[in-house]
C-alpha positions as CSV (number, residue, x, y, z in Angstrom):
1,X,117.3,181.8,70.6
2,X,114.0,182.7,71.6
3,X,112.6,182.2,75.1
4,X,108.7,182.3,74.4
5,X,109.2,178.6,75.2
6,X,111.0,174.8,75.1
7,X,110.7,171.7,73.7
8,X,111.9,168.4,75.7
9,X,112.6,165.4,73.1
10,X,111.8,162.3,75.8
11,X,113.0,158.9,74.8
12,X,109.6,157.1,76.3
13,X,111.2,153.3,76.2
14,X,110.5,151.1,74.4
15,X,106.7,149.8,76.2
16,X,107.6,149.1,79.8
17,X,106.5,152.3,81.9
18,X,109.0,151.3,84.6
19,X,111.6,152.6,82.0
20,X,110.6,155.8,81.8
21,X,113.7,157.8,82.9
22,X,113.3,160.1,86.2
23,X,113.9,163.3,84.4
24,X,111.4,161.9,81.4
25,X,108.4,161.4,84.3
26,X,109.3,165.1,85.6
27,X,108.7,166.7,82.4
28,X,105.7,164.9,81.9
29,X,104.2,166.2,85.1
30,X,105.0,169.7,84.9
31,X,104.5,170.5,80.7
32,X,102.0,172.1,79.1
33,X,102.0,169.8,75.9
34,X,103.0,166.5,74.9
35,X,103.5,165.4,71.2
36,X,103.4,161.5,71.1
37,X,104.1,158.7,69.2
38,X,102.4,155.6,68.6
39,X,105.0,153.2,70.5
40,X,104.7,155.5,73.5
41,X,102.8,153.7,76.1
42,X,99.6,155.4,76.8
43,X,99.7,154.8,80.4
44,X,102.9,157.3,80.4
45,X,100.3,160.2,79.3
46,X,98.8,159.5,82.7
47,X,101.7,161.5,84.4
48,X,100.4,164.9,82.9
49,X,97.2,164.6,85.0
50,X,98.6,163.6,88.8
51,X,98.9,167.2,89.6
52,X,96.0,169.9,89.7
53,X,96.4,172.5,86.9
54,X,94.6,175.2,85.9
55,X,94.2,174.2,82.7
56,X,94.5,170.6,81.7
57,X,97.8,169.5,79.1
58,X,97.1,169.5,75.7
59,X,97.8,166.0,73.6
60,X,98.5,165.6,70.2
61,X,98.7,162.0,68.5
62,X,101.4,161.9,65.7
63,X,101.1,158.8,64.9
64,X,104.7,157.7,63.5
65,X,103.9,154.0,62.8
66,X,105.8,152.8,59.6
67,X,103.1,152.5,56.8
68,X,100.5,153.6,58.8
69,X,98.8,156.5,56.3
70,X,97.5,158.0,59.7
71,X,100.9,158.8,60.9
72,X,102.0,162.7,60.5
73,X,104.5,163.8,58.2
74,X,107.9,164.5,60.2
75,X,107.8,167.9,58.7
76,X,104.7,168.8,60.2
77,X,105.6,167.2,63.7
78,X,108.3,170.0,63.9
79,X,106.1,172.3,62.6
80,X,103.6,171.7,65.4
81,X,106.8,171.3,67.6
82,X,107.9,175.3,66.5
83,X,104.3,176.2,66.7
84,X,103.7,175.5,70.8
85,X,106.9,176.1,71.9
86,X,106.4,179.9,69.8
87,X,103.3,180.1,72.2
88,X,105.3,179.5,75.2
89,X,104.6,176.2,76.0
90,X,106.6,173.8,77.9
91,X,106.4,170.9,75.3
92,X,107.1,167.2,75.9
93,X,108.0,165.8,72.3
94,X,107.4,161.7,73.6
95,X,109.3,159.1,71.4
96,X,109.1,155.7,71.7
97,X,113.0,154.4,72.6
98,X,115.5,156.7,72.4
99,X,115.1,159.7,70.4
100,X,118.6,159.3,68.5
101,X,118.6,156.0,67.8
102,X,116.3,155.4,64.9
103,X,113.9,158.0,66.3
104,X,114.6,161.0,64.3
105,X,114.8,162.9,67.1
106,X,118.4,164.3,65.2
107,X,115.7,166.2,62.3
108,X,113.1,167.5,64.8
109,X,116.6,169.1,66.7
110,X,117.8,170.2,63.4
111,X,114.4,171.7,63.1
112,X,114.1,173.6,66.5
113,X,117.6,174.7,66.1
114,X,116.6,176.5,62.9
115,X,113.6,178.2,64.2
116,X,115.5,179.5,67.5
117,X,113.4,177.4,69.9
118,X,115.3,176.0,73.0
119,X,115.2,172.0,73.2
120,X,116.9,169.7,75.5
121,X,117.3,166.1,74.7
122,X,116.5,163.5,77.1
123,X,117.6,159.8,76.1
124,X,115.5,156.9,76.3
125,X,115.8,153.2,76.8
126,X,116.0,151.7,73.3
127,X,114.0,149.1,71.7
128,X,116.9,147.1,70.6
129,X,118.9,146.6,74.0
130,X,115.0,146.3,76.3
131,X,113.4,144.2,73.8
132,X,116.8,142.2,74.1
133,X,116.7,141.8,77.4
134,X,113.0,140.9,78.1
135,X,113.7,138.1,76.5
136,X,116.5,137.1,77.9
137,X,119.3,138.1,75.4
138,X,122.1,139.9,76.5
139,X,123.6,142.1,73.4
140,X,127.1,141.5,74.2
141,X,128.6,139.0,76.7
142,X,132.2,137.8,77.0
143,X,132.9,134.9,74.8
144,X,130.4,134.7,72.6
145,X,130.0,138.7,71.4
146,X,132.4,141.6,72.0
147,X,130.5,144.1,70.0
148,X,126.9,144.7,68.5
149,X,125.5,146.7,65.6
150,X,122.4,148.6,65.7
151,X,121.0,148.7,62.3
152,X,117.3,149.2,60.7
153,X,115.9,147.2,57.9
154,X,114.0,150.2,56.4
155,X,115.5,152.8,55.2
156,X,114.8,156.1,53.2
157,X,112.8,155.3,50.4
158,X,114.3,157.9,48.5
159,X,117.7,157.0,48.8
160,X,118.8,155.9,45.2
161,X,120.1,152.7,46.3
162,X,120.5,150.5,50.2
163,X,123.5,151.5,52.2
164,X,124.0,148.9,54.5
165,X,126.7,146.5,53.7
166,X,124.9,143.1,55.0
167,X,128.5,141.8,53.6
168,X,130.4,143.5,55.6
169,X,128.2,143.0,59.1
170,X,128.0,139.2,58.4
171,X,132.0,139.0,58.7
172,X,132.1,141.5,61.4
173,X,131.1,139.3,64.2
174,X,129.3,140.1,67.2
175,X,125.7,140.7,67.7
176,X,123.3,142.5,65.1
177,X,119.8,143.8,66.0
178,X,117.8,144.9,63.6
179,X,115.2,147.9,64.0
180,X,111.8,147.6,61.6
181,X,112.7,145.3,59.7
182,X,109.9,142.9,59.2
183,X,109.2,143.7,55.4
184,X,112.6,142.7,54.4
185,X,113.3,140.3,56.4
186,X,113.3,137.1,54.2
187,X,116.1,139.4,51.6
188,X,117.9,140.9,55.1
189,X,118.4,137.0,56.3
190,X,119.8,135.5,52.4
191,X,122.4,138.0,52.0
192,X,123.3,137.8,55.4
193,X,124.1,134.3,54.3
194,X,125.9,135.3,51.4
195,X,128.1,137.6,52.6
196,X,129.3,134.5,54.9
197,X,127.0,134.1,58.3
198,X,126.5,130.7,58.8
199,X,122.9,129.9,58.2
200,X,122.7,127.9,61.9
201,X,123.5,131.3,63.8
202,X,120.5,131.8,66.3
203,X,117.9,134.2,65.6
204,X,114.9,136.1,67.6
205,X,112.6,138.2,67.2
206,X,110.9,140.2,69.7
207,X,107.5,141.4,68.9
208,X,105.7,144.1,71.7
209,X,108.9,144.2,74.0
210,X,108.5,144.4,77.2
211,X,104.9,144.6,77.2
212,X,102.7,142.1,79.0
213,X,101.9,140.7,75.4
214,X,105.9,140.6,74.5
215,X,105.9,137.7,71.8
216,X,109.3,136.2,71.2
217,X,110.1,133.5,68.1
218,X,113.5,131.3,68.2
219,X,114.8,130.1,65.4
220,X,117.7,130.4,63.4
221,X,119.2,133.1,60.8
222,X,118.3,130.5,57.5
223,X,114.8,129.5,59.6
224,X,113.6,133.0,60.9
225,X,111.8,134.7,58.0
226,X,109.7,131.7,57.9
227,X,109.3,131.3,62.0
228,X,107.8,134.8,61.9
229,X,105.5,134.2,59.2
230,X,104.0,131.1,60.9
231,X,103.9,132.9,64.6
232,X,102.1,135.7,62.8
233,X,104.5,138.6,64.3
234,X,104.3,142.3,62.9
235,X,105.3,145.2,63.8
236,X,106.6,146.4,65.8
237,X,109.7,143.9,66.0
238,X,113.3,143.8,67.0
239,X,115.1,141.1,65.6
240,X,118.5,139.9,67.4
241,X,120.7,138.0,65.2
242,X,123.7,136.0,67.1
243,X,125.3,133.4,69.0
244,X,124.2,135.4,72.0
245,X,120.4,134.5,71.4
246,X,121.5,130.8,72.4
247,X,122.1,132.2,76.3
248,X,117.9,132.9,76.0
249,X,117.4,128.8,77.3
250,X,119.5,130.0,80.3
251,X,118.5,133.4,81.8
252,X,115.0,134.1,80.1
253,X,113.3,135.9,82.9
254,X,110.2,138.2,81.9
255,X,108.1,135.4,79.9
256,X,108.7,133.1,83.0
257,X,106.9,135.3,85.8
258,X,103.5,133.3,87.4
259,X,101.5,135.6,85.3
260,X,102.9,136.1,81.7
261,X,100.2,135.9,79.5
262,X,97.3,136.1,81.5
263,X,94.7,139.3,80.7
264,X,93.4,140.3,84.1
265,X,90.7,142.7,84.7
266,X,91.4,145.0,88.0
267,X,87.5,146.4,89.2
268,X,88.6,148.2,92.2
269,X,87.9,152.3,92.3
270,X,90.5,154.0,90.5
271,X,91.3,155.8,93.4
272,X,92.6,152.1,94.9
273,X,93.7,150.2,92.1
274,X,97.4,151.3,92.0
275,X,98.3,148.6,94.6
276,X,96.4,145.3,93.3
277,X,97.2,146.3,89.7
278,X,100.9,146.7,90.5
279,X,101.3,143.5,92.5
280,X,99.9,141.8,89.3
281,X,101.7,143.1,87.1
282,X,104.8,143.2,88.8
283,X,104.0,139.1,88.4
284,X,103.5,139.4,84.8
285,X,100.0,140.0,84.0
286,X,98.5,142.1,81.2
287,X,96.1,144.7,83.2
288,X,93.4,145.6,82.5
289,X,91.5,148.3,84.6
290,X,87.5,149.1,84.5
291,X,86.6,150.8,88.3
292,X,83.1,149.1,88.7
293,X,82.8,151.9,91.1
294,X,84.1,154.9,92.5
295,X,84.3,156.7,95.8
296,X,81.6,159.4,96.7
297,X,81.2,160.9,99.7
298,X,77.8,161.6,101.6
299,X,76.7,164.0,103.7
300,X,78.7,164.3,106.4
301,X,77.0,166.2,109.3
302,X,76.7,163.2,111.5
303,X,80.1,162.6,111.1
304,X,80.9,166.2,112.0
305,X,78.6,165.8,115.4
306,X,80.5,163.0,116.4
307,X,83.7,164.3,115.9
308,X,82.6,167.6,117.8
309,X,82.1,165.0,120.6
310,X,83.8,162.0,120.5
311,X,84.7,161.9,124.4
312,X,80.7,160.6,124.9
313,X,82.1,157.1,123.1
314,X,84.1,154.4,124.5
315,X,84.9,152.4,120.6
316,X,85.2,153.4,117.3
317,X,84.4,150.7,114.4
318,X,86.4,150.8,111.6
319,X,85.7,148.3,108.5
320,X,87.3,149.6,106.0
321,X,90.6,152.4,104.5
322,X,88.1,154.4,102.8
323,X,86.4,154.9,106.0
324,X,89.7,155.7,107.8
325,X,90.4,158.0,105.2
326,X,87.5,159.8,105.1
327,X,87.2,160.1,109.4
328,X,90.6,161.4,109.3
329,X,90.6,164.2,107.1
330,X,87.7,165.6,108.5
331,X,88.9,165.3,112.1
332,X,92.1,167.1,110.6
333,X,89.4,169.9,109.2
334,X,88.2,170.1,112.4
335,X,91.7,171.3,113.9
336,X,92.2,168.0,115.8
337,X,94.2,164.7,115.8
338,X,94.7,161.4,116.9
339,X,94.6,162.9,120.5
340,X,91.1,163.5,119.5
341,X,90.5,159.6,119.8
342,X,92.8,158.9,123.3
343,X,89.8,157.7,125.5
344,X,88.5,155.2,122.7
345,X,89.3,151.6,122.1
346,X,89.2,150.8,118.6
347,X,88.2,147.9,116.2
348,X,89.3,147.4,112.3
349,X,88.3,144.6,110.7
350,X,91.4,143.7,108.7
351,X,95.3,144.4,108.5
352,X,94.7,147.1,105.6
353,X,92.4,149.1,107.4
354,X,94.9,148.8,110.5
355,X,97.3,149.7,108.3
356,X,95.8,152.9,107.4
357,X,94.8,153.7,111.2
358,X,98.3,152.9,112.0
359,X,99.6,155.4,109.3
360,X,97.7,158.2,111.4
361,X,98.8,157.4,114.9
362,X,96.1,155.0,115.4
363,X,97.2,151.5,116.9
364,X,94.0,149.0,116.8
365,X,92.7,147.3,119.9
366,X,91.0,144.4,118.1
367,X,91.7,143.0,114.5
368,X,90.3,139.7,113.7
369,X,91.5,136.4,112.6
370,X,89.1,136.4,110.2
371,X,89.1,139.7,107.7
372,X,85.4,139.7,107.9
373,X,82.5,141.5,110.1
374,X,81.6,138.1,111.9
375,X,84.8,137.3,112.7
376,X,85.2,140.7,114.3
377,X,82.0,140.7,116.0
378,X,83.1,137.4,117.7
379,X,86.7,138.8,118.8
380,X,84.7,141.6,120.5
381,X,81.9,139.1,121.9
382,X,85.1,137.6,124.1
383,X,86.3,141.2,125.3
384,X,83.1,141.2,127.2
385,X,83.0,145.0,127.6
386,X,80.2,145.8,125.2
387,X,77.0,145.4,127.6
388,X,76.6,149.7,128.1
389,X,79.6,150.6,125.8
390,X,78.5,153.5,123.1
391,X,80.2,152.9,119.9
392,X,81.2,155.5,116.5
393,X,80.4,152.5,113.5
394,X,81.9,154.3,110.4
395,X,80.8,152.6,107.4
396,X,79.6,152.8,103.9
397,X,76.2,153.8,102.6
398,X,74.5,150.1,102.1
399,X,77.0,147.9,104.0
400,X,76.2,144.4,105.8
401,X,74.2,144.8,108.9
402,X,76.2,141.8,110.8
403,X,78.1,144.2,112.6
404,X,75.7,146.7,114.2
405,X,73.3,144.2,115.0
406,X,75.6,142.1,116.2
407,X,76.9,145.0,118.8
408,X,73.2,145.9,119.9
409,X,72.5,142.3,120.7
410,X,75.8,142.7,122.7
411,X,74.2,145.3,124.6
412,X,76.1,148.1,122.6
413,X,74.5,151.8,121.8
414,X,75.6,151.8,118.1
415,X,75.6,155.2,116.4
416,X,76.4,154.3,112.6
417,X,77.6,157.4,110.6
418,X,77.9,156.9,107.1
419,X,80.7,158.7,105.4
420,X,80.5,157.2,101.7
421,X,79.1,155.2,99.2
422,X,80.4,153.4,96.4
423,X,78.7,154.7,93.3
424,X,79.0,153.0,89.4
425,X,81.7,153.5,87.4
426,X,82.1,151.7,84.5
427,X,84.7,153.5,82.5
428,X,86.2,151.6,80.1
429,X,83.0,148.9,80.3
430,X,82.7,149.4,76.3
431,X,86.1,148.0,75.4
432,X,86.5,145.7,77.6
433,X,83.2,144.1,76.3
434,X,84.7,143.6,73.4
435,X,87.5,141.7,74.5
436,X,85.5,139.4,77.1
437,X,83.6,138.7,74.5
438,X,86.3,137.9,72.3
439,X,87.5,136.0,74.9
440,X,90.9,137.5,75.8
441,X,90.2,137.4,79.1
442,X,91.6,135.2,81.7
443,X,90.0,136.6,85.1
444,X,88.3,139.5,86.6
445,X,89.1,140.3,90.5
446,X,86.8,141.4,92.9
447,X,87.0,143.3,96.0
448,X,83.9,143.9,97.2
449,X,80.1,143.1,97.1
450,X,79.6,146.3,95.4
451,X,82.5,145.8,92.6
452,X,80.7,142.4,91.6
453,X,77.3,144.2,91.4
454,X,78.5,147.2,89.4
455,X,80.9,145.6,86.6
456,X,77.9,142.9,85.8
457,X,75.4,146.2,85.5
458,X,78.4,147.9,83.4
459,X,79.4,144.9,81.0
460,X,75.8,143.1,80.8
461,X,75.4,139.5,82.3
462,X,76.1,137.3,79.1
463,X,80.0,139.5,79.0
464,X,80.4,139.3,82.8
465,X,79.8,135.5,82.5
466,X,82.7,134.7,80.0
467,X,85.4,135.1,82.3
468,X,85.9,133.7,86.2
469,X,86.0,135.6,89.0
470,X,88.9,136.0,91.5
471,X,87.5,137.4,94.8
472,X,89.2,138.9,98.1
473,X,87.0,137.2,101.2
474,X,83.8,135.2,100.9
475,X,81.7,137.8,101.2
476,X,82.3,139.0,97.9
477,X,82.2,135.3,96.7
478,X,78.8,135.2,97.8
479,X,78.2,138.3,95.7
480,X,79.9,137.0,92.5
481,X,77.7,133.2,92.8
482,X,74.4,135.6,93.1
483,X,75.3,137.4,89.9
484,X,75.7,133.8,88.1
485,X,79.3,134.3,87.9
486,X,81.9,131.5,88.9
487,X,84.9,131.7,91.1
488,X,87.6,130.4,90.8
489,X,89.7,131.9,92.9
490,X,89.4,132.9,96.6
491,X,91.6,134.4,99.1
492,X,92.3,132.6,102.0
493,X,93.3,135.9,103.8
494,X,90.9,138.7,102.8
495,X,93.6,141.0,102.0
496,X,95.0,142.3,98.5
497,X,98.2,140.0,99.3
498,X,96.2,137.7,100.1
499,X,94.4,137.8,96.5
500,X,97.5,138.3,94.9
501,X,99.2,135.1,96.4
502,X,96.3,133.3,95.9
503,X,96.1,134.2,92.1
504,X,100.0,134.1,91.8
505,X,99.2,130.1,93.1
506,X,96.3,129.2,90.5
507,X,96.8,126.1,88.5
508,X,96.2,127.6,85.4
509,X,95.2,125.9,82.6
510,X,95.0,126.2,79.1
């Protein structure tokens, strides 16, 4: 075999990213090339790009829907597979599942192993057991079924006649799941029957599982061709067949979480939308993300002056991570730490930005009861040590002036160093146009004055007005009733848990 390079066939799961294996997620991150199929989620190509490289991963969409004409032909996917890996590529082939079980992962092997190109295999979560699951069907469980038979409802159109004996698995017993098999469906069910399965055995199928938009149809094995007509599923589908589909009343689970169902839109940078986005999927939700804005940062001299002599200061204000952020890594450039900052009492104006001060040594000296700039201002009004006191204010370009005033009328000298600004974004505005206007929609969050005022410039005002608004404080309430929007939603803490619990909590309403 040839070293000039390897191929890696990765079972991607069947939707959820969180079943990406561990070695599946290091391949990703460290190839040169990824192949893909339709079923693999997108967001899994998102791995490739977490590391610097010098030159970015390549991508190339094979397709491999069933009927779809834009799909590539399997022998040109293992051409293309022979063809990187001969230019010594590390290649990620991504399949949708498991790559041996219905993937034909087994032909692009047989392919490689024929053209001398290492490969290594790398199983997947399958569609049939996941999909299962998600819904709340266990495949096998004592009393009810012992065994379970994978088996697909399309087969090689160029076979001369159908193998499967549906005889034979209708007197076998146990469970039987059926891999794309939507088109023949209605025949799959009636000779089921015939060969002896009692028309009453319960039946699912599973359409997108264990995506936010899973869709699952109950019914029975004489009822289900039509219950999936009149649901409107297609592919892609498993289909469970079995008395084990009766345990889905007990221990359904993912279509039962606060948010299943609900399409929320996530406007927070990209750079900080990992933890709101998370929490609401974790709850069920169908993400979506458009960053209103992004991070930049300004011009920094004054920040490098005061830095250079912090020991003339007796507080540093902090109101927000990014600014924490941004302070520390240029004290850190500067060859200094949180020694640096010994002689200064210091004031965050909420738990996160704490939280991130904490996470550099930092321990705050006032945090409000209140997560906003007045209620700050009033828990260092009752210090009484401001009347002389020079204070560092690190803040962003364009932020509230409630603070710094509010010190100066304390008898405060207030130096205010800007250290960034939170500039447009919009990626993504396009498409999710589209579907506010389509009305898809169920909320948009906000986290900021700046958010609200960017994804209304970025989407238009009719768009931005089809959906209500969930926002983190009342600040940024005030900023979403100014752009004509509505909220329905408002943290009482002004906190990402605090948004998260409060949406978690909505009485939603159809």
């Amino acid at each position: 075999m040839t070293d000039a390079g390897v191929v890696y066939l990765v079972g991607a799961g069947p939707g959820d990213p969180g079943l990406l294996t561990l070695r599946g997620a290091e391949l990703l991150v460290g190839c040169d090339a990824i192949v893909y199929d339709a079923l693999a989620n997108p967001a899994l190509l998102a791995l490739a790009s977490v590391t610097e490289r010098a030159t970015p991963v390549e991508l190339h969409d094979v397709g491999k829907r069933g009927g779809v004409d834009a799909s590539a032909r399997q022998e040109d996917i293992c051409a293309l597979l022979v063809q990187l890996a001969s230019a010594g590529k590390r290649v990620v082939r991504l399949k949708g599942g498991d790559p041996f079980v219905f993937g034909r992962g087994s032909e692009e092997a047989q392919a490689l192993a024929a053209a001398g190109v290492r490969f290594e295999v790398i199983p997947g979560v399958t569609a049939g057991i996941a999909a299962a699951a998600y819904a709340g069907i266990p495949v096998t469980h004592r009393g009810a079924a012992t065994s379970v038979t994978f088996v697909t409802g399309h087969e090689d159109p160029l076979k001369p006649a159908e193998t499967v004996d549906w005889s034979a698995l209708a007197r076998a017993g146990g469970t039987i799941v059926l891999y794309m098999g939507m088109k023949t469906l209605r025949r799959t069910t009636a000779e089921l029957i015939a060969g002896g399965m009692p028309p009453d055995t319960p039946a699912a199928a599973v359409q997108w599982g264990t995506y936010p938009k899973q869709r699952t149809c109950f019914a029975t094995l004489d009822t289900l061709a039509d219950a999936v007509k009149r649901e409107g599923l297609t592919a892609p589908v498993i289909t469970i067949i079995g008395p084990v589909v009766a345990l889905r009343d007990e221990i359904a689970w993912f279509e039962r979480r606060p948010l299943f169902g609900r399409r929320i839109v996530v406007t927070r940078a990209s750079a900080q939308s990992a933890e709101l986005s998370g929490r609401l999927a974790a709850l069920g939700a169908e993400v979506i993300e458009m960053p209103a804005t992004r991070i930049e940062a300004t011009d920094h001299t004054a920040l490098r002056d005061a830095i250079a002599d912090l020991s003339r200061y007796d507080w540093a204000i902090f109101t927000s991570q990014n600014a924490v952020r941004i302070f520390w890594d240029a004290l850190r450039d500067d060859g200094a730490d949180a020694r640096a900052l010994a002689g200064l009492k210091i004031g965050a104006v909420g738990p996160a930005t704490a939280g991130a001060l904490l996470d550099c040594g930092l321990a705050v000296d006032v945090e409000p009861e209140r997560f906003v700039a007045e209620s700050l201002l009033e828990a260092l009004r009752q210090r009484g040590d401001l009347d002389g006191a020079r204070v560092l204010y690190a803040a962003a370009e364009g932020a509230r002036e409630v603070l710094p005033d509010g010190l100066r009328g304390l008898g405060a000298v207030v130096d205010r160093v800007v250290l960034y600004r939170s500039a447009p974004d919009g990626a993504g505005a396009a498409a999710l146009k589209q579907r506010l206007d389509s009305g898809e929609v169920h909320l948009v969050t906000f986290t900021s004055a700046s958010a609200v005022r960017a994804f209304v410039n970025a989407i238009g005002k009719d768009a931005a007005r089809t959906a209500p608004g969930a926002s983190i404080g009342p600040i940024t309430s005030e900023a979403v009733r100014a752009a004509g929007l509505d909220v329905a939603i408002e943290a009482s803490e002004s906190t990402i848990d605090g948004l998260v619990q409060a949406i978690a909590s909505h009485p939603w309403h159809e």
